[in-house]
C-alpha positions in Angstrom: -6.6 21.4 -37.1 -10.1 21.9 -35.4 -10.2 21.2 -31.8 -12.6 17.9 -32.0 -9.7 16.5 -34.9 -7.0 17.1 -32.2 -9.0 15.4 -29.8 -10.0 12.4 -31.9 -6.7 12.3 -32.4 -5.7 11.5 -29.1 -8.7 9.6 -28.1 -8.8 10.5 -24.9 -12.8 11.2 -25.2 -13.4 8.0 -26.7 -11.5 6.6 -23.9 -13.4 8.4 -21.1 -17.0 7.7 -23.0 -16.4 4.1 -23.7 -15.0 3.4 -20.0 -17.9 5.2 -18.3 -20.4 3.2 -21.1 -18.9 -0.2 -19.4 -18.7 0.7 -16.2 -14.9 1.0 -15.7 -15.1 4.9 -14.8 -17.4 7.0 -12.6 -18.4 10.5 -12.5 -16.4 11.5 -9.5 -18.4 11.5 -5.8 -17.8 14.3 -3.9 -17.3 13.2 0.1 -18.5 16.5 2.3 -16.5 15.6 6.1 -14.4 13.0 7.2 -13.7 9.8 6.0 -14.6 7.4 8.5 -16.9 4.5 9.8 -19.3 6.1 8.0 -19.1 9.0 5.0 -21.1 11.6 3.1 -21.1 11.3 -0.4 -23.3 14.0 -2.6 -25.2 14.6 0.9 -26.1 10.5 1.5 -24.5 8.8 4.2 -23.0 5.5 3.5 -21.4 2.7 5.7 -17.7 2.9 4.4 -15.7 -0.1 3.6 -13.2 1.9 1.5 -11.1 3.7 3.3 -7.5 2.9 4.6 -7.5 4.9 7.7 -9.3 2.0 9.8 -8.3 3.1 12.8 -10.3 6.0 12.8 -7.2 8.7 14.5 -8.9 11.8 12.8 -11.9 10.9 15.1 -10.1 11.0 17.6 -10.5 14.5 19.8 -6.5 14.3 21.4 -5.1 13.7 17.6 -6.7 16.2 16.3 -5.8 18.7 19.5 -2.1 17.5 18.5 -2.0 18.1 15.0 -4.0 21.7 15.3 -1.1 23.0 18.3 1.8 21.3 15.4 0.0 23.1 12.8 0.8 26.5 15.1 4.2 26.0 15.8 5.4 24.9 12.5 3.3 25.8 10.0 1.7 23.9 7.2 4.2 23.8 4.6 7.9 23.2 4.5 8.5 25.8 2.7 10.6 23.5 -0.4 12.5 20.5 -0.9 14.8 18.9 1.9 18.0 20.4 -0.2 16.8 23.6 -0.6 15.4 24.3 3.0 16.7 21.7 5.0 14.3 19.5 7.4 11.9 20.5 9.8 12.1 19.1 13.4 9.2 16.7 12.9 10.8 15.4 10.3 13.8 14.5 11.9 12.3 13.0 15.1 9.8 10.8 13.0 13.2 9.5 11.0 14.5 8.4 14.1 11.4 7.3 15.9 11.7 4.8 12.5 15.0 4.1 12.7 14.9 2.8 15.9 11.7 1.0 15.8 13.1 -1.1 12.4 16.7 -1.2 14.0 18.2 1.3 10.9 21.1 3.9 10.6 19.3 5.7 9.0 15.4 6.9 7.9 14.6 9.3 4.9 11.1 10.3 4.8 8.8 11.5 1.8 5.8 12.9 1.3 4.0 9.5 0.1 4.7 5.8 -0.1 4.4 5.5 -3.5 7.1 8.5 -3.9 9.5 6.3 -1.7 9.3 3.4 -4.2 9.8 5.3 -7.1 12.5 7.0 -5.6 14.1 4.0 -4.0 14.4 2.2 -7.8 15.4 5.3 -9.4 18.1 5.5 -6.5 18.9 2.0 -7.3 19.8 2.1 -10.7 20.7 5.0 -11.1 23.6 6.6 -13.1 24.9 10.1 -11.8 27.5 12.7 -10.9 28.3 15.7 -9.4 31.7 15.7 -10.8 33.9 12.8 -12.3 34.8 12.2 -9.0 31.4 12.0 -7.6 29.7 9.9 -9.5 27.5 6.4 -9.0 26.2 4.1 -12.1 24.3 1.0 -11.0 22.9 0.4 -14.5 24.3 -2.7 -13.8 21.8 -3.6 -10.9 19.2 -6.4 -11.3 16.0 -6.1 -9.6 13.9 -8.9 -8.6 10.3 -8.5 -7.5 7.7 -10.8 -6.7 5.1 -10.8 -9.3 2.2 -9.4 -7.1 4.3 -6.3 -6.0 2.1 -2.6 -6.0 2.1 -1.2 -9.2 4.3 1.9 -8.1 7.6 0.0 -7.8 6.8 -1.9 -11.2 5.9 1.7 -12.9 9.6 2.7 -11.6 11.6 0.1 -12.9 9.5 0.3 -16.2 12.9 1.8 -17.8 14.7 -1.5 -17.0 14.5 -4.4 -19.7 12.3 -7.0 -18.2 14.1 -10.7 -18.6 16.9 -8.6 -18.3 17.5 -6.0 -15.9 14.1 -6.6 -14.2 13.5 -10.1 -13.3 10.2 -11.4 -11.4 9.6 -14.8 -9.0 6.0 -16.3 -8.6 4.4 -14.9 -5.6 5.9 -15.8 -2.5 7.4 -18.5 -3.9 10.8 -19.1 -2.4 11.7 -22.1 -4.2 11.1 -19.8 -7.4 13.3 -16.5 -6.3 15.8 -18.8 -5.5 15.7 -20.6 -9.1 15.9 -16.7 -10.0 19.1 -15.8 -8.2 20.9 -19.0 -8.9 20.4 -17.9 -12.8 22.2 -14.2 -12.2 25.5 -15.9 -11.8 27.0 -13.0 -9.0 25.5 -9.9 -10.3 24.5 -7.2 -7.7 20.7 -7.8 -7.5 18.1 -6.3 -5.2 14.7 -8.4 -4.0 11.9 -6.7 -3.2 8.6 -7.8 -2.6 5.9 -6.7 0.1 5.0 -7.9 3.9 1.3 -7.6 3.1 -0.3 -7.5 -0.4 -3.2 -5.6 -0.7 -5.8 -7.6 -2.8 -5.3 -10.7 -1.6 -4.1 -10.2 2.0 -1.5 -12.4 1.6 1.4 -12.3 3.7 5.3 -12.9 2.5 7.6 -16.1 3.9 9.8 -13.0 5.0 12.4 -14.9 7.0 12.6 -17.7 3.9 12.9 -14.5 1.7 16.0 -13.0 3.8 17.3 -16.4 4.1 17.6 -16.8 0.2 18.8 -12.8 -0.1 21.3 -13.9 2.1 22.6 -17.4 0.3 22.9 -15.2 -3.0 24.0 -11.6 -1.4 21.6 -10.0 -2.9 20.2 -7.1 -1.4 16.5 -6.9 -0.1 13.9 -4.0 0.0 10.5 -4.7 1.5 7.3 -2.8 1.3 5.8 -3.2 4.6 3.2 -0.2 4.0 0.2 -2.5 5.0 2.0 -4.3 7.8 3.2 -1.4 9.3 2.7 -1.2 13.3 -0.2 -4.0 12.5 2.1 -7.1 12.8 5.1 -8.4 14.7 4.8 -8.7 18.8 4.2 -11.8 19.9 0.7 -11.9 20.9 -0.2 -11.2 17.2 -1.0 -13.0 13.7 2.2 -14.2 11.6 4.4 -12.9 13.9 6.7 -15.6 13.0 6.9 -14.2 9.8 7.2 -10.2 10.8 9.6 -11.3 13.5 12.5 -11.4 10.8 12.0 -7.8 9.3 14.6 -5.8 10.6 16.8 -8.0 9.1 15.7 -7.2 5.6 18.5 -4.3 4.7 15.7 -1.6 3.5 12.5 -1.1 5.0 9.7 1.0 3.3 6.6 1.9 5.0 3.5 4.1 4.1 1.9 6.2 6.9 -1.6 5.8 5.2 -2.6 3.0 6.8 -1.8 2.0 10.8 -1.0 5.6 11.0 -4.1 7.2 9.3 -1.6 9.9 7.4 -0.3 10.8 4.4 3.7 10.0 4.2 5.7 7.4 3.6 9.6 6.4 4.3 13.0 4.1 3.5 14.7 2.8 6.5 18.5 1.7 5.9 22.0 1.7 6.4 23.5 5.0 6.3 25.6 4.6 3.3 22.7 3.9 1.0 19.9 6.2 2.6 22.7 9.4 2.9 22.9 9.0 -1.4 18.8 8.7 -1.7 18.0 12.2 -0.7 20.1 12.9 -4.1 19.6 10.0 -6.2 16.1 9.5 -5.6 14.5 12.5 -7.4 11.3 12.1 -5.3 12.9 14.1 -2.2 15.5 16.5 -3.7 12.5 17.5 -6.3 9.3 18.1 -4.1 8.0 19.1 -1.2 8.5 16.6 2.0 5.4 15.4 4.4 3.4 18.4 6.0 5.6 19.6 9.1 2.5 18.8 11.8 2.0 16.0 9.8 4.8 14.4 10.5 4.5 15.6 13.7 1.0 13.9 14.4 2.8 10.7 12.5 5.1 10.4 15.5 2.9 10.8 17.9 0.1 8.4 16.9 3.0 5.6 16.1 3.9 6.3 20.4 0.5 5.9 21.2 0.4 2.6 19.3 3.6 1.5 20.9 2.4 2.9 24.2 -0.8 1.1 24.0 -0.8 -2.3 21.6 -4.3 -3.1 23.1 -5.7 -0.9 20.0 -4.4 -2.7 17.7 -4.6 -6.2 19.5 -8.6 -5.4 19.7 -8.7 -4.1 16.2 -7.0 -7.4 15.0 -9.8 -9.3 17.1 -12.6 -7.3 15.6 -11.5 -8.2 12.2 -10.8 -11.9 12.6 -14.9 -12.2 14.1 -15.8 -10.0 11.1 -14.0 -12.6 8.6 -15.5 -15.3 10.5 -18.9 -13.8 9.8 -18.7 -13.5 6.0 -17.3 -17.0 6.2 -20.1 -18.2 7.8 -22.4 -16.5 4.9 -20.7 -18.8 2.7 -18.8 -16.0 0.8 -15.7 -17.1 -0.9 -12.5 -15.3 0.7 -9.3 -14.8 0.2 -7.1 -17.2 2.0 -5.0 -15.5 4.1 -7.2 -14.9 7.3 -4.7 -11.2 7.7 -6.8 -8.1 8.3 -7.3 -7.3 4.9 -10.0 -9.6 3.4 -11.5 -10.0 0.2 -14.2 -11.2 -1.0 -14.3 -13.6 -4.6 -16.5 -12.5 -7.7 -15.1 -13.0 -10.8 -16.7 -11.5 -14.0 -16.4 -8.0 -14.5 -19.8 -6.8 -15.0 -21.3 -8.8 -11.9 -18.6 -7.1 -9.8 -20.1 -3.6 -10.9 -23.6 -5.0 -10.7 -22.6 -5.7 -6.5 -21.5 -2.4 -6.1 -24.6 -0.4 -7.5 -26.5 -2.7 -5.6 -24.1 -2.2 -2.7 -24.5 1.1 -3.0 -27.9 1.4 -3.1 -28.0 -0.4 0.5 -26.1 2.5 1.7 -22.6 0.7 1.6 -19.8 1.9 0.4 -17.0 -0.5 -1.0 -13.9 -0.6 -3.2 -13.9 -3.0 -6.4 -11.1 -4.4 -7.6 -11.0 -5.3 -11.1 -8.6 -4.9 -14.3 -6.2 -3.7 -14.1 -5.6 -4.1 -10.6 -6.4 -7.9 -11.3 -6.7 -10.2 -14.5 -9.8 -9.3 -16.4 -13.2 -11.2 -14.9 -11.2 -12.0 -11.9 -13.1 -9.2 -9.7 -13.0 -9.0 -6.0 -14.6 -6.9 -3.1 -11.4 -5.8 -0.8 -13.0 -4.7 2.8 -11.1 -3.2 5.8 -12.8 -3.1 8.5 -13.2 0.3 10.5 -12.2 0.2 14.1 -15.6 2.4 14.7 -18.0 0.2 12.9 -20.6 -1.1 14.8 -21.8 -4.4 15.4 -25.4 -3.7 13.9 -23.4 -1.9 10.7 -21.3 -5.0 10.3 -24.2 -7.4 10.6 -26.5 -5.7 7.9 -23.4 -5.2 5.3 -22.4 -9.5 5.7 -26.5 -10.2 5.0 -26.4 -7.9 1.9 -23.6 -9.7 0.8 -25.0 -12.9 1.2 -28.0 -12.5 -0.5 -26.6 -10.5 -3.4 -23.3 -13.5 -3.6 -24.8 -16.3 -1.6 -25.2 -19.9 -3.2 -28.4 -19.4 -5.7 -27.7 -15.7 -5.9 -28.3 -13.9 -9.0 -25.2 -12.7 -9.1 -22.3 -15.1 -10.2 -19.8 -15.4 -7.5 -18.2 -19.0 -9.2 -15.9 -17.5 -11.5 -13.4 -17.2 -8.5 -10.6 -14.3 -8.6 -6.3 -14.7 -9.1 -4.8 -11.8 -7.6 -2.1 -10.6 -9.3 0.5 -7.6 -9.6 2.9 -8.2 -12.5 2.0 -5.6 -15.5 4.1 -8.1 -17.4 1.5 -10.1 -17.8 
């Protein structure tokens, strides 16, 4: 068989061609320096609303001075998997930096947020054993999720029967989990859902989730890897919702985010989180996080404890810069969290507002199917903590002329955020 028949075969250049045709796929940019405020993309310099490191740390002259004398001491690789190397110490003062901070036993960290969730639902449900006499099978598990959750825990429990062994509740929908549990008649089930969803900035009823978990003893898992060092004290937005997370019996975050890294970890009771490092395949079977990147993870998440005005000012900045696409008469999510996006609808406008976006010198992340419903397109923005006022003001009049009322491009269609693959 010729090489274009084996190909046709598998269709993954009709796939590529048609997808780039309607605009679903892009020749890959290639970004020369950081990414920041701003970033270089095939030598143009863009305003950036795409990136998840908003609060700028690699910018910063005493982070980087940190991770460069980590980098020195312990290297740059770990040399192998937890098991067959053992744990650096930056590892194991992050883990209990993280323990302490979410009340835990226990912390294991990986080398991404996505690889904890995978490896927490393979650890979950997982059948194994050493010997007959050390053995697990939780086959028997149920998991629930809430229908919006990120499409790495739903890709991980894609071996489970859905209806079955994987069950889903409405989004933050209490009254719907609990119709959910009161169905599973006392079988060992695990709820897990998310502090902060990413499209629609939407935060959980956390402490009415718990509550529920409790009334059913079911066990709860929450992916807090966008409300991570963000939400809680106080002084802060929906801190009477973030107020009851340590009572959640797993907690996951990402170190992307808050924390400007790449990493992620499970924080739990001991008797769970000693059997992950095993069961999970994500941390027995690859490499952990960098050692003077966890190193540098540690240290910013002190500086953030240390001083809570950064975030407190960042949380300002971003309610005024909500406030100002409001004004514009863009349509917005509703959750006025950090995260805000910003309502299109059809598919092909959505890519028409980015060229044009782009074109301004913006950049901006789309989201569209399948990360929503087809024609159910939004703009999600993060503000940078180094944007500048003039930066912000020119990106909200772009928007408004290009989505304002009259516009040429439709923004009535308005966008449903979802997460369940199911459907």
């Amino acid at each position: 068989m010729s090489h274009s028949s084996k190909s046709a075969r598998w269709g993954f250049q009709r796939f590529v061609a048609s997808s780039v045709a309607e605009g679903f796929l892009h020749e890959p940019v290639i970004m020369q320096g950081m990414s920041g405020a701003e970033v270089t993309r095939n030598g143009r310099s863009y305003v950036n609303f795409s990136g998840i490191n908003y609060l700028g740390w690699q910018q910063d002259a005493r982070v980087l001075d940190a991770f460069v004398e980590s980098a020195r001491r312990y290297g740059l690789s770990t040399g192998g998997s937890r098991a067959t190397q053992g744990i650096c110490e930056p590892h194991l003062r992050l883990e209990n930096m993280l323990s302490t901070l979410h009340g835990k036993e226990r912390t294991l960290s990986f080398a991404s947020g996505m690889l904890a969730n995978i490896g927490f639902i393979n650890a979950m449900t997982a059948r194994f054993g050493f010997s007959s006499r050390s053995a697990i099978d939780n086959r028997d598990a149920v998991l629930v999720f809430d229908r919006d959750c990120h499409w790495s825990l739903w890709k991980a429990a894609s071996h489970l029967k859905f209806g079955e062994s994987l069950l889903a509740f409405k989004h933050n929908d209490v009254t719907d989990l609990t119709a959910v549990l009161a169905k599973l008649g006392g079988r060992k089930a695990i709820v897990v859902f998310e502090s902060l969803y990413s499209s629609d900035g939407s935060v959980a009823p956390i402490g009415e989730i718990l509550d529920v978990c409790q009334r059913f003893d079911a066990l709860s898992y929450i992916d807090d890897a966008n409300g991570f060092m963000v939400y809680g004290p106080s002084q802060r937005p929906f801190h009477e919702q973030f107020r009851h997370m340590r009572r959640a019996d797993f907690i996951m975050v990402s170190l992307s985010k808050s924390v400007g890294l790449e990493g992620g970890a499970i924080s739990g009771s001991a008797e769970f989180i000693d059997a992950f490092e095993v069961l999970s395949g994500t941390s027995i079977f690859t490499a952990a996080i960098q050692p003077p990147t966890a190193d540098l993870a540690a240290f910013i998440i002190e500086r953030l404890r240390a001083n809570p005005w950064i975030m407190d000012d960042y949380l300002d900045r971003s309610a005024m810069f909500r406030l100002k696409l409001q004004a514009s008469g863009l349509r917005l999510n509703d959750t006025a969290s950090y995260i805000t996006s910003v309502m299109i609808g059809r598919d092909d406008k959505a890519e028409q507002v980015r060229q044009a976006l782009e074109q301004q010198g913006f950049c901006v992340p789309i989201f569209r199917y399948p990360a929503v419903k087809p024609n159910q397109s939004l703009i999600r923005l993060i503000l940078h903590r180094l944007h500048t006022e003039p930066q912000i003001d020119r990106f909200v009049a772009s928007l408004k002329d290009l989505l304002g009322q009259g516009a040429s491009v439709d923004a009535t269609n308005g966008a449903e955020i979802v997460g369940d693959p199911q459907g």
